[in-house]
C-alpha positions as CSV (number, residue, x, y, z in Angstrom):
1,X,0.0,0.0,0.0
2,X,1.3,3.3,-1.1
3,X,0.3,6.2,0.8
4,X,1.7,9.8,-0.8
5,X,0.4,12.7,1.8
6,X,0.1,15.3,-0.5
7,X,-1.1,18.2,2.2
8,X,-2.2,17.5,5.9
9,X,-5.3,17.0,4.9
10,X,-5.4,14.6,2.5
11,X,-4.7,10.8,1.9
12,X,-3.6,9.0,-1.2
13,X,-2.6,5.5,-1.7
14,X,-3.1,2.7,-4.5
15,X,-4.0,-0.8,-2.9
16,X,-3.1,-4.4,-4.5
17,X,-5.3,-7.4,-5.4
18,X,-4.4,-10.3,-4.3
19,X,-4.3,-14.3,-5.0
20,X,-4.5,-17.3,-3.1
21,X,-1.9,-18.9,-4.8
22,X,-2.6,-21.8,-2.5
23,X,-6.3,-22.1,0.1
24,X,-6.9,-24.8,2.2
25,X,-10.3,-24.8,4.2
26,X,-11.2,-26.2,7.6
27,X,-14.9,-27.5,8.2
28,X,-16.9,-24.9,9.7
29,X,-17.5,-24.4,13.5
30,X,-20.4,-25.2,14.8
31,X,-20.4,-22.7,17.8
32,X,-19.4,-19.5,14.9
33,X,-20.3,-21.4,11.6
34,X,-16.8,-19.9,10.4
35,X,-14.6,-21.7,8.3
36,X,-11.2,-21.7,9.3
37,X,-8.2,-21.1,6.2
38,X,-4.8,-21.9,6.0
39,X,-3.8,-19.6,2.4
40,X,-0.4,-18.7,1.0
41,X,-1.5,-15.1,-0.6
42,X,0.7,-13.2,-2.6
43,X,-0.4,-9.3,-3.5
44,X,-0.3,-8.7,-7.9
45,X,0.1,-5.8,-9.6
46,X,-3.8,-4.6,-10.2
47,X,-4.6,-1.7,-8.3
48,X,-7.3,0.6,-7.2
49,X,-6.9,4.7,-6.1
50,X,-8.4,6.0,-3.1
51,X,-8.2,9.8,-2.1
52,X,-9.8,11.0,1.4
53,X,-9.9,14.9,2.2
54,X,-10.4,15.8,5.7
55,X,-13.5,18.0,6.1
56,X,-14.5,20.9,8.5
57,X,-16.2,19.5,12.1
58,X,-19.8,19.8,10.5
59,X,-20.1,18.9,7.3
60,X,-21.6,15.7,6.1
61,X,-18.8,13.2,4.7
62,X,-19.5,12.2,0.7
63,X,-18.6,9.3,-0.7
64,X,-17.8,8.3,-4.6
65,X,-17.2,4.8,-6.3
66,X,-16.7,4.2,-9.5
67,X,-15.3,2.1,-12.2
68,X,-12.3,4.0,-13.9
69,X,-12.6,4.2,-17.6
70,X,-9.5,3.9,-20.7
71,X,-10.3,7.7,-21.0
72,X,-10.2,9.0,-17.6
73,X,-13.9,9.0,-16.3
74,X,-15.4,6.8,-13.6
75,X,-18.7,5.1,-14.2
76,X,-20.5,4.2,-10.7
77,X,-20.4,0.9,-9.2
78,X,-23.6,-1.2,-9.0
79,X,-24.0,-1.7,-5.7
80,X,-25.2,0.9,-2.9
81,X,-22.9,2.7,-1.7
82,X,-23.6,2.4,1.9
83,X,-22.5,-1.2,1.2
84,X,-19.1,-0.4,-0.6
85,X,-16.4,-2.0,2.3
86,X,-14.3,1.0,1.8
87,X,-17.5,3.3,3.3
88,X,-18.0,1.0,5.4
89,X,-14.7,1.2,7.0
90,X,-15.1,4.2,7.5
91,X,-18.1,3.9,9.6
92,X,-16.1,1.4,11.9
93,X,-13.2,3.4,12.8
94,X,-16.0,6.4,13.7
95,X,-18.2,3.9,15.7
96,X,-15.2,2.5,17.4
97,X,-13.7,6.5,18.5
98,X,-17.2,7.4,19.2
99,X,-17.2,10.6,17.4
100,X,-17.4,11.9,13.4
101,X,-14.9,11.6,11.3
102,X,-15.7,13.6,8.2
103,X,-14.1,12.9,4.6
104,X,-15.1,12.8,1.3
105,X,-13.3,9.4,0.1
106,X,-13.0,8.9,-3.9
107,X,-12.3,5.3,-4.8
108,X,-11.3,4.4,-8.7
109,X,-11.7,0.7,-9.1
110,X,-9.9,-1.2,-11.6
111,X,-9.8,-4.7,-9.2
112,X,-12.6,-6.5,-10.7
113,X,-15.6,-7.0,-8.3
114,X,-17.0,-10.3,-7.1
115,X,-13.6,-12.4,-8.5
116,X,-11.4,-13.5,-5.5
117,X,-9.2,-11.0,-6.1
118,X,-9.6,-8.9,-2.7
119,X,-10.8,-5.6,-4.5
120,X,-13.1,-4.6,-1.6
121,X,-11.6,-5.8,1.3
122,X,-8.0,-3.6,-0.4
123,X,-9.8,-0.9,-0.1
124,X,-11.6,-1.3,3.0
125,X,-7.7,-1.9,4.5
126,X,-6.9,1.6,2.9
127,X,-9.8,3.5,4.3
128,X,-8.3,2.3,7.5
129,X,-4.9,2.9,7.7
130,X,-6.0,6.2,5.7
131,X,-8.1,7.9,8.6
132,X,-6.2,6.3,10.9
133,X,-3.4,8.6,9.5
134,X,-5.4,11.7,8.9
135,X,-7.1,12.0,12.1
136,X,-4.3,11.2,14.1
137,X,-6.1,8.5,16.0
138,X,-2.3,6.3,16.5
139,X,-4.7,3.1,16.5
140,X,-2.4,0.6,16.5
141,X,-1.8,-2.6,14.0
142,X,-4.0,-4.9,16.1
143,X,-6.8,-2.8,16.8
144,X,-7.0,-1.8,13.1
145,X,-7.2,-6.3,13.2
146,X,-9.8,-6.3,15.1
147,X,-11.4,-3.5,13.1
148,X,-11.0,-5.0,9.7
149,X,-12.7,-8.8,10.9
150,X,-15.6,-6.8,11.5
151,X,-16.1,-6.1,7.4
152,X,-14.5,-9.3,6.2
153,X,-11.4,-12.0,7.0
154,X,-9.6,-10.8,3.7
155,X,-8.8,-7.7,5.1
156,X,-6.1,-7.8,7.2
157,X,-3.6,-9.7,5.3
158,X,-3.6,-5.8,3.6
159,X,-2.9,-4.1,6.1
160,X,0.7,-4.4,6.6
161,X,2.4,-1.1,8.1
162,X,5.3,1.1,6.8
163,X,4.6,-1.2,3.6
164,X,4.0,0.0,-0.4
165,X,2.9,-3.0,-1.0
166,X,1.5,-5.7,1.4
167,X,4.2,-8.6,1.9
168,X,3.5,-12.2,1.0
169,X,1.9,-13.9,3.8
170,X,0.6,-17.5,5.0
171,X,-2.7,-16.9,6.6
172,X,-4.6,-18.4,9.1
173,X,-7.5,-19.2,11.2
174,X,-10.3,-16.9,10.2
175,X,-8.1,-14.6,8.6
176,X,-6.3,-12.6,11.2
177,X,-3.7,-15.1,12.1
178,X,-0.8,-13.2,9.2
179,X,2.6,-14.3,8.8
180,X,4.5,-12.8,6.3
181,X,7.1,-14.4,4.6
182,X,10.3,-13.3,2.0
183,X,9.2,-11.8,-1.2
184,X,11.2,-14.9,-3.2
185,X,8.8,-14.1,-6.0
186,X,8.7,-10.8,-6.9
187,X,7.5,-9.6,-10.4
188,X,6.8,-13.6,-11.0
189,X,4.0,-13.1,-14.3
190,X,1.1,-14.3,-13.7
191,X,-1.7,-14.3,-16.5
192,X,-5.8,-13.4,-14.6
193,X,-8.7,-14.6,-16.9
194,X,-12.1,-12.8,-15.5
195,X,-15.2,-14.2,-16.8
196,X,-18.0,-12.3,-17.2
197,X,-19.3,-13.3,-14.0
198,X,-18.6,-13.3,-10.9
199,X,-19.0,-16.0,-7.8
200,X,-21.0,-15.4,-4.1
201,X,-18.4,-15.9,-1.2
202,X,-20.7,-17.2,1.3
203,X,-22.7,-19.6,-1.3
204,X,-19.7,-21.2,-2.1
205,X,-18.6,-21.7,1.0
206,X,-22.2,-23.0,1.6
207,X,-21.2,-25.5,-1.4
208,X,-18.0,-26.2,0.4
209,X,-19.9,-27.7,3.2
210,X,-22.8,-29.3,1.2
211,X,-20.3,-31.4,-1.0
212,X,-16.7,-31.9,1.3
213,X,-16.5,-35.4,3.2
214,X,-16.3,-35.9,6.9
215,X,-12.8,-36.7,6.8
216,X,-11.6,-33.3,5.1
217,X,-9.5,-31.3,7.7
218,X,-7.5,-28.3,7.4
219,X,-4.0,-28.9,6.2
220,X,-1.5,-26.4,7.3
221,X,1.2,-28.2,6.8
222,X,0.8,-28.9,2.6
223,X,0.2,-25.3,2.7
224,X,3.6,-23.9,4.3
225,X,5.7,-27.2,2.6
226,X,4.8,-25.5,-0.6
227,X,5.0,-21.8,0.2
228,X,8.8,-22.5,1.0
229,X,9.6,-24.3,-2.4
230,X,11.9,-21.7,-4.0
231,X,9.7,-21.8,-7.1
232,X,6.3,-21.6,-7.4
233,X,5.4,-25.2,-8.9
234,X,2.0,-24.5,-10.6
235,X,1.3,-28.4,-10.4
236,X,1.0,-28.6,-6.9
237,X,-1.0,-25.6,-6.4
238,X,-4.4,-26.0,-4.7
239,X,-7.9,-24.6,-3.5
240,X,-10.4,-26.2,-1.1
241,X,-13.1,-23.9,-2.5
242,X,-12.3,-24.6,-6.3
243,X,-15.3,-27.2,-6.3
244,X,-17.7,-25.0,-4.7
245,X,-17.1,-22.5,-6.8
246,X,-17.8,-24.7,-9.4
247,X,-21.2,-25.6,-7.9
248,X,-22.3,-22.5,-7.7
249,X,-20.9,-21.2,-11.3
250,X,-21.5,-24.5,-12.9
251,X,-19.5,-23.0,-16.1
252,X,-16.2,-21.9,-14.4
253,X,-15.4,-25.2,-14.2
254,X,-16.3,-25.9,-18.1
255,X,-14.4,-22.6,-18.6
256,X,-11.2,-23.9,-16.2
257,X,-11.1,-27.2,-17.8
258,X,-11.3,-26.1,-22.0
259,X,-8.3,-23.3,-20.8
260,X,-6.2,-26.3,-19.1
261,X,-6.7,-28.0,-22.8
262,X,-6.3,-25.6,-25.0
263,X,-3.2,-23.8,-23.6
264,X,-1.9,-27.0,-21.8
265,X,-1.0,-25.6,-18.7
266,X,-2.1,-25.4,-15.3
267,X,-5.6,-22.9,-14.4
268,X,-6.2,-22.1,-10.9
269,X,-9.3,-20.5,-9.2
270,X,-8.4,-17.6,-6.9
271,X,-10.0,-17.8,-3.5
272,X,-13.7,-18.2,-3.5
273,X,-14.0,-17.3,-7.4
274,X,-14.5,-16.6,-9.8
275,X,-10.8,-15.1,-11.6
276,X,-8.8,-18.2,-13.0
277,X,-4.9,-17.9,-12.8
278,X,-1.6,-19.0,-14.6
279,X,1.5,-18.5,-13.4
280,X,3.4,-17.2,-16.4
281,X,2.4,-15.2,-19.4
282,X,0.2,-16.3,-21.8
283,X,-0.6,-14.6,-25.1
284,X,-4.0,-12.8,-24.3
285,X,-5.4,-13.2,-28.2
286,X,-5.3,-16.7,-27.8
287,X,-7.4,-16.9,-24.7
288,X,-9.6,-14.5,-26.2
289,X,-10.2,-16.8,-29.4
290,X,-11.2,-19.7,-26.9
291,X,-13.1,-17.5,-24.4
292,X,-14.1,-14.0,-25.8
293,X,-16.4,-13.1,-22.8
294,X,-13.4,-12.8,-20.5
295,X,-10.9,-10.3,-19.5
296,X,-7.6,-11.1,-19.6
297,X,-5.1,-9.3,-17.6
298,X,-0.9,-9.5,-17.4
299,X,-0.4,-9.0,-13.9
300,X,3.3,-9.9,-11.8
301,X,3.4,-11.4,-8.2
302,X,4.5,-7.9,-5.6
């Protein structure tokens, strides 16, 4: 994350995507009905903007999300915008102080939405450390933790202090369990293919369950074995929620299987859906002529 403080009273910083290069999933608890993870993560090279202004005591804070466009504009995301993470940050770190915090944030998303990618939860990490900074609140790294597991368990493996860009990490339990490891990888290409939809975290996790066997456990030791490898061997990579994924997007696995033919390498699913991943480049035409719905996108391990 790469915060520039331009004037006192403002923030800038672009935030990374991220992929699970490797996910392994517990069964779910049945006192929380979370799932505990075990994931090797690895930030990439797709970013989104956010700039927040300080405001005067009594004025309203404004918020603006959008898509950012080849020319320059920003189109508005679909959602509301009460329910963008990065607002909703916001409102956390002023619940928690108990007071008003005003800003006007502006987020420019290019991190596609809904794909495993971490988009949201990149941006809800900037928000943090962002007002954090502004308002001179000197919260420190685990309360800004605890903070970010209220929105969502991708969250904190962003926020990683003093850092342009957040370190490689193996993460665990339910997300807030980071430890971050030697960038061996750096600038590693890595080729996304985004189709045209997207997948719904908590129904494929509700897939995960329906469809794993009683003898599935969490395996954190396959998980660190192969984060240590020198190399990233694409043949051993894995992801516990690849099949529910595919449940619940019935044509990513059609999609995952004709790229693994056709370009005869390894294609693997990025958290809960639904961006597929090579490690290496691939020529983006040729994808294109066997999928022409998707976006492709040359992106390098950070």
């Amino acid at each position: 994350m790469n915060a520039q403080i331009a004037q006192a009273d403002v923030f800038r910083t672009r935030v990374h995507a991220k992929v699970n290069l490797v996910l392994s999933v517990g069964r779910a608890e049945r006192s929380s009905g979370l799932h505990p993870i075990c994931s090797w993560i690895h930030a990439i090279n797709v970013c989104d903007e956010i700039k927040i202004r300080k405001l005067a005591g009594k004025q309203e804070s404004e918020y603006g999300v959008g898509w950012a466009q080849d020319d320059g504009s920003v189109v508005p995301v679909e959602w509301a915008i009460e329910d963008d993470l990065g607002v909703r940050a916001h409102k956390v770190v002023e619940a928690y102080v108990k007071k008003r915090l005003p800003v006007h944030i502006h987020i420019s998303k290019s991190i596609p939405a809904g794909g495993g990618l971490g988009g949201g939860s990149a941006d809800a990490a900037g928000v943090l450390m962002g007002i954090n900074e502004l308002f001179h609140l000197e919260l420190d790294h685990q309360t800004l933790v605890k903070l970010a597991m209220k929105l969502g368990s991708d969250i904190p493996f962003f926020l990683d202090a003093g850092r342009s860009v957040p370190r490689p990490a193996i993460v665990e339990g339910f997300g807030d369990q980071i430890t971050r490891l030697n960038n061996d990888h750096l600038d590693t290409p890595t080729t996304l293919i985004v189709p045209a939809f997207g997948c719904h975290t908590g129904k494929v996790y509700q897939a995960f369950d329906a469809t794993v066997d009683d003898a599935h456990s969490l395996d954190v030791d396959r998980v660190r074995e192969i984060a240590s490898q020198g190399v990233i061997d694409d043949s051993v990579l894995f992801n516990d929620l690849a099949a529910g994924a595919g449940v619940v997007a019935p044509e990513l696995g059609v999609i995952r299987e004709q790229l693994c033919v056709e370009i005869g390498r390894a294609v693997h699913i990025s958290g809960s859906g639904s961006t597929l991943f090579v490690i290496g480049t691939i020529d983006p035409d040729r994808v294109k002529q066997i999928l022409p719905a998707c976006v492709v996108i040359q992106a390098q391990l950070r």
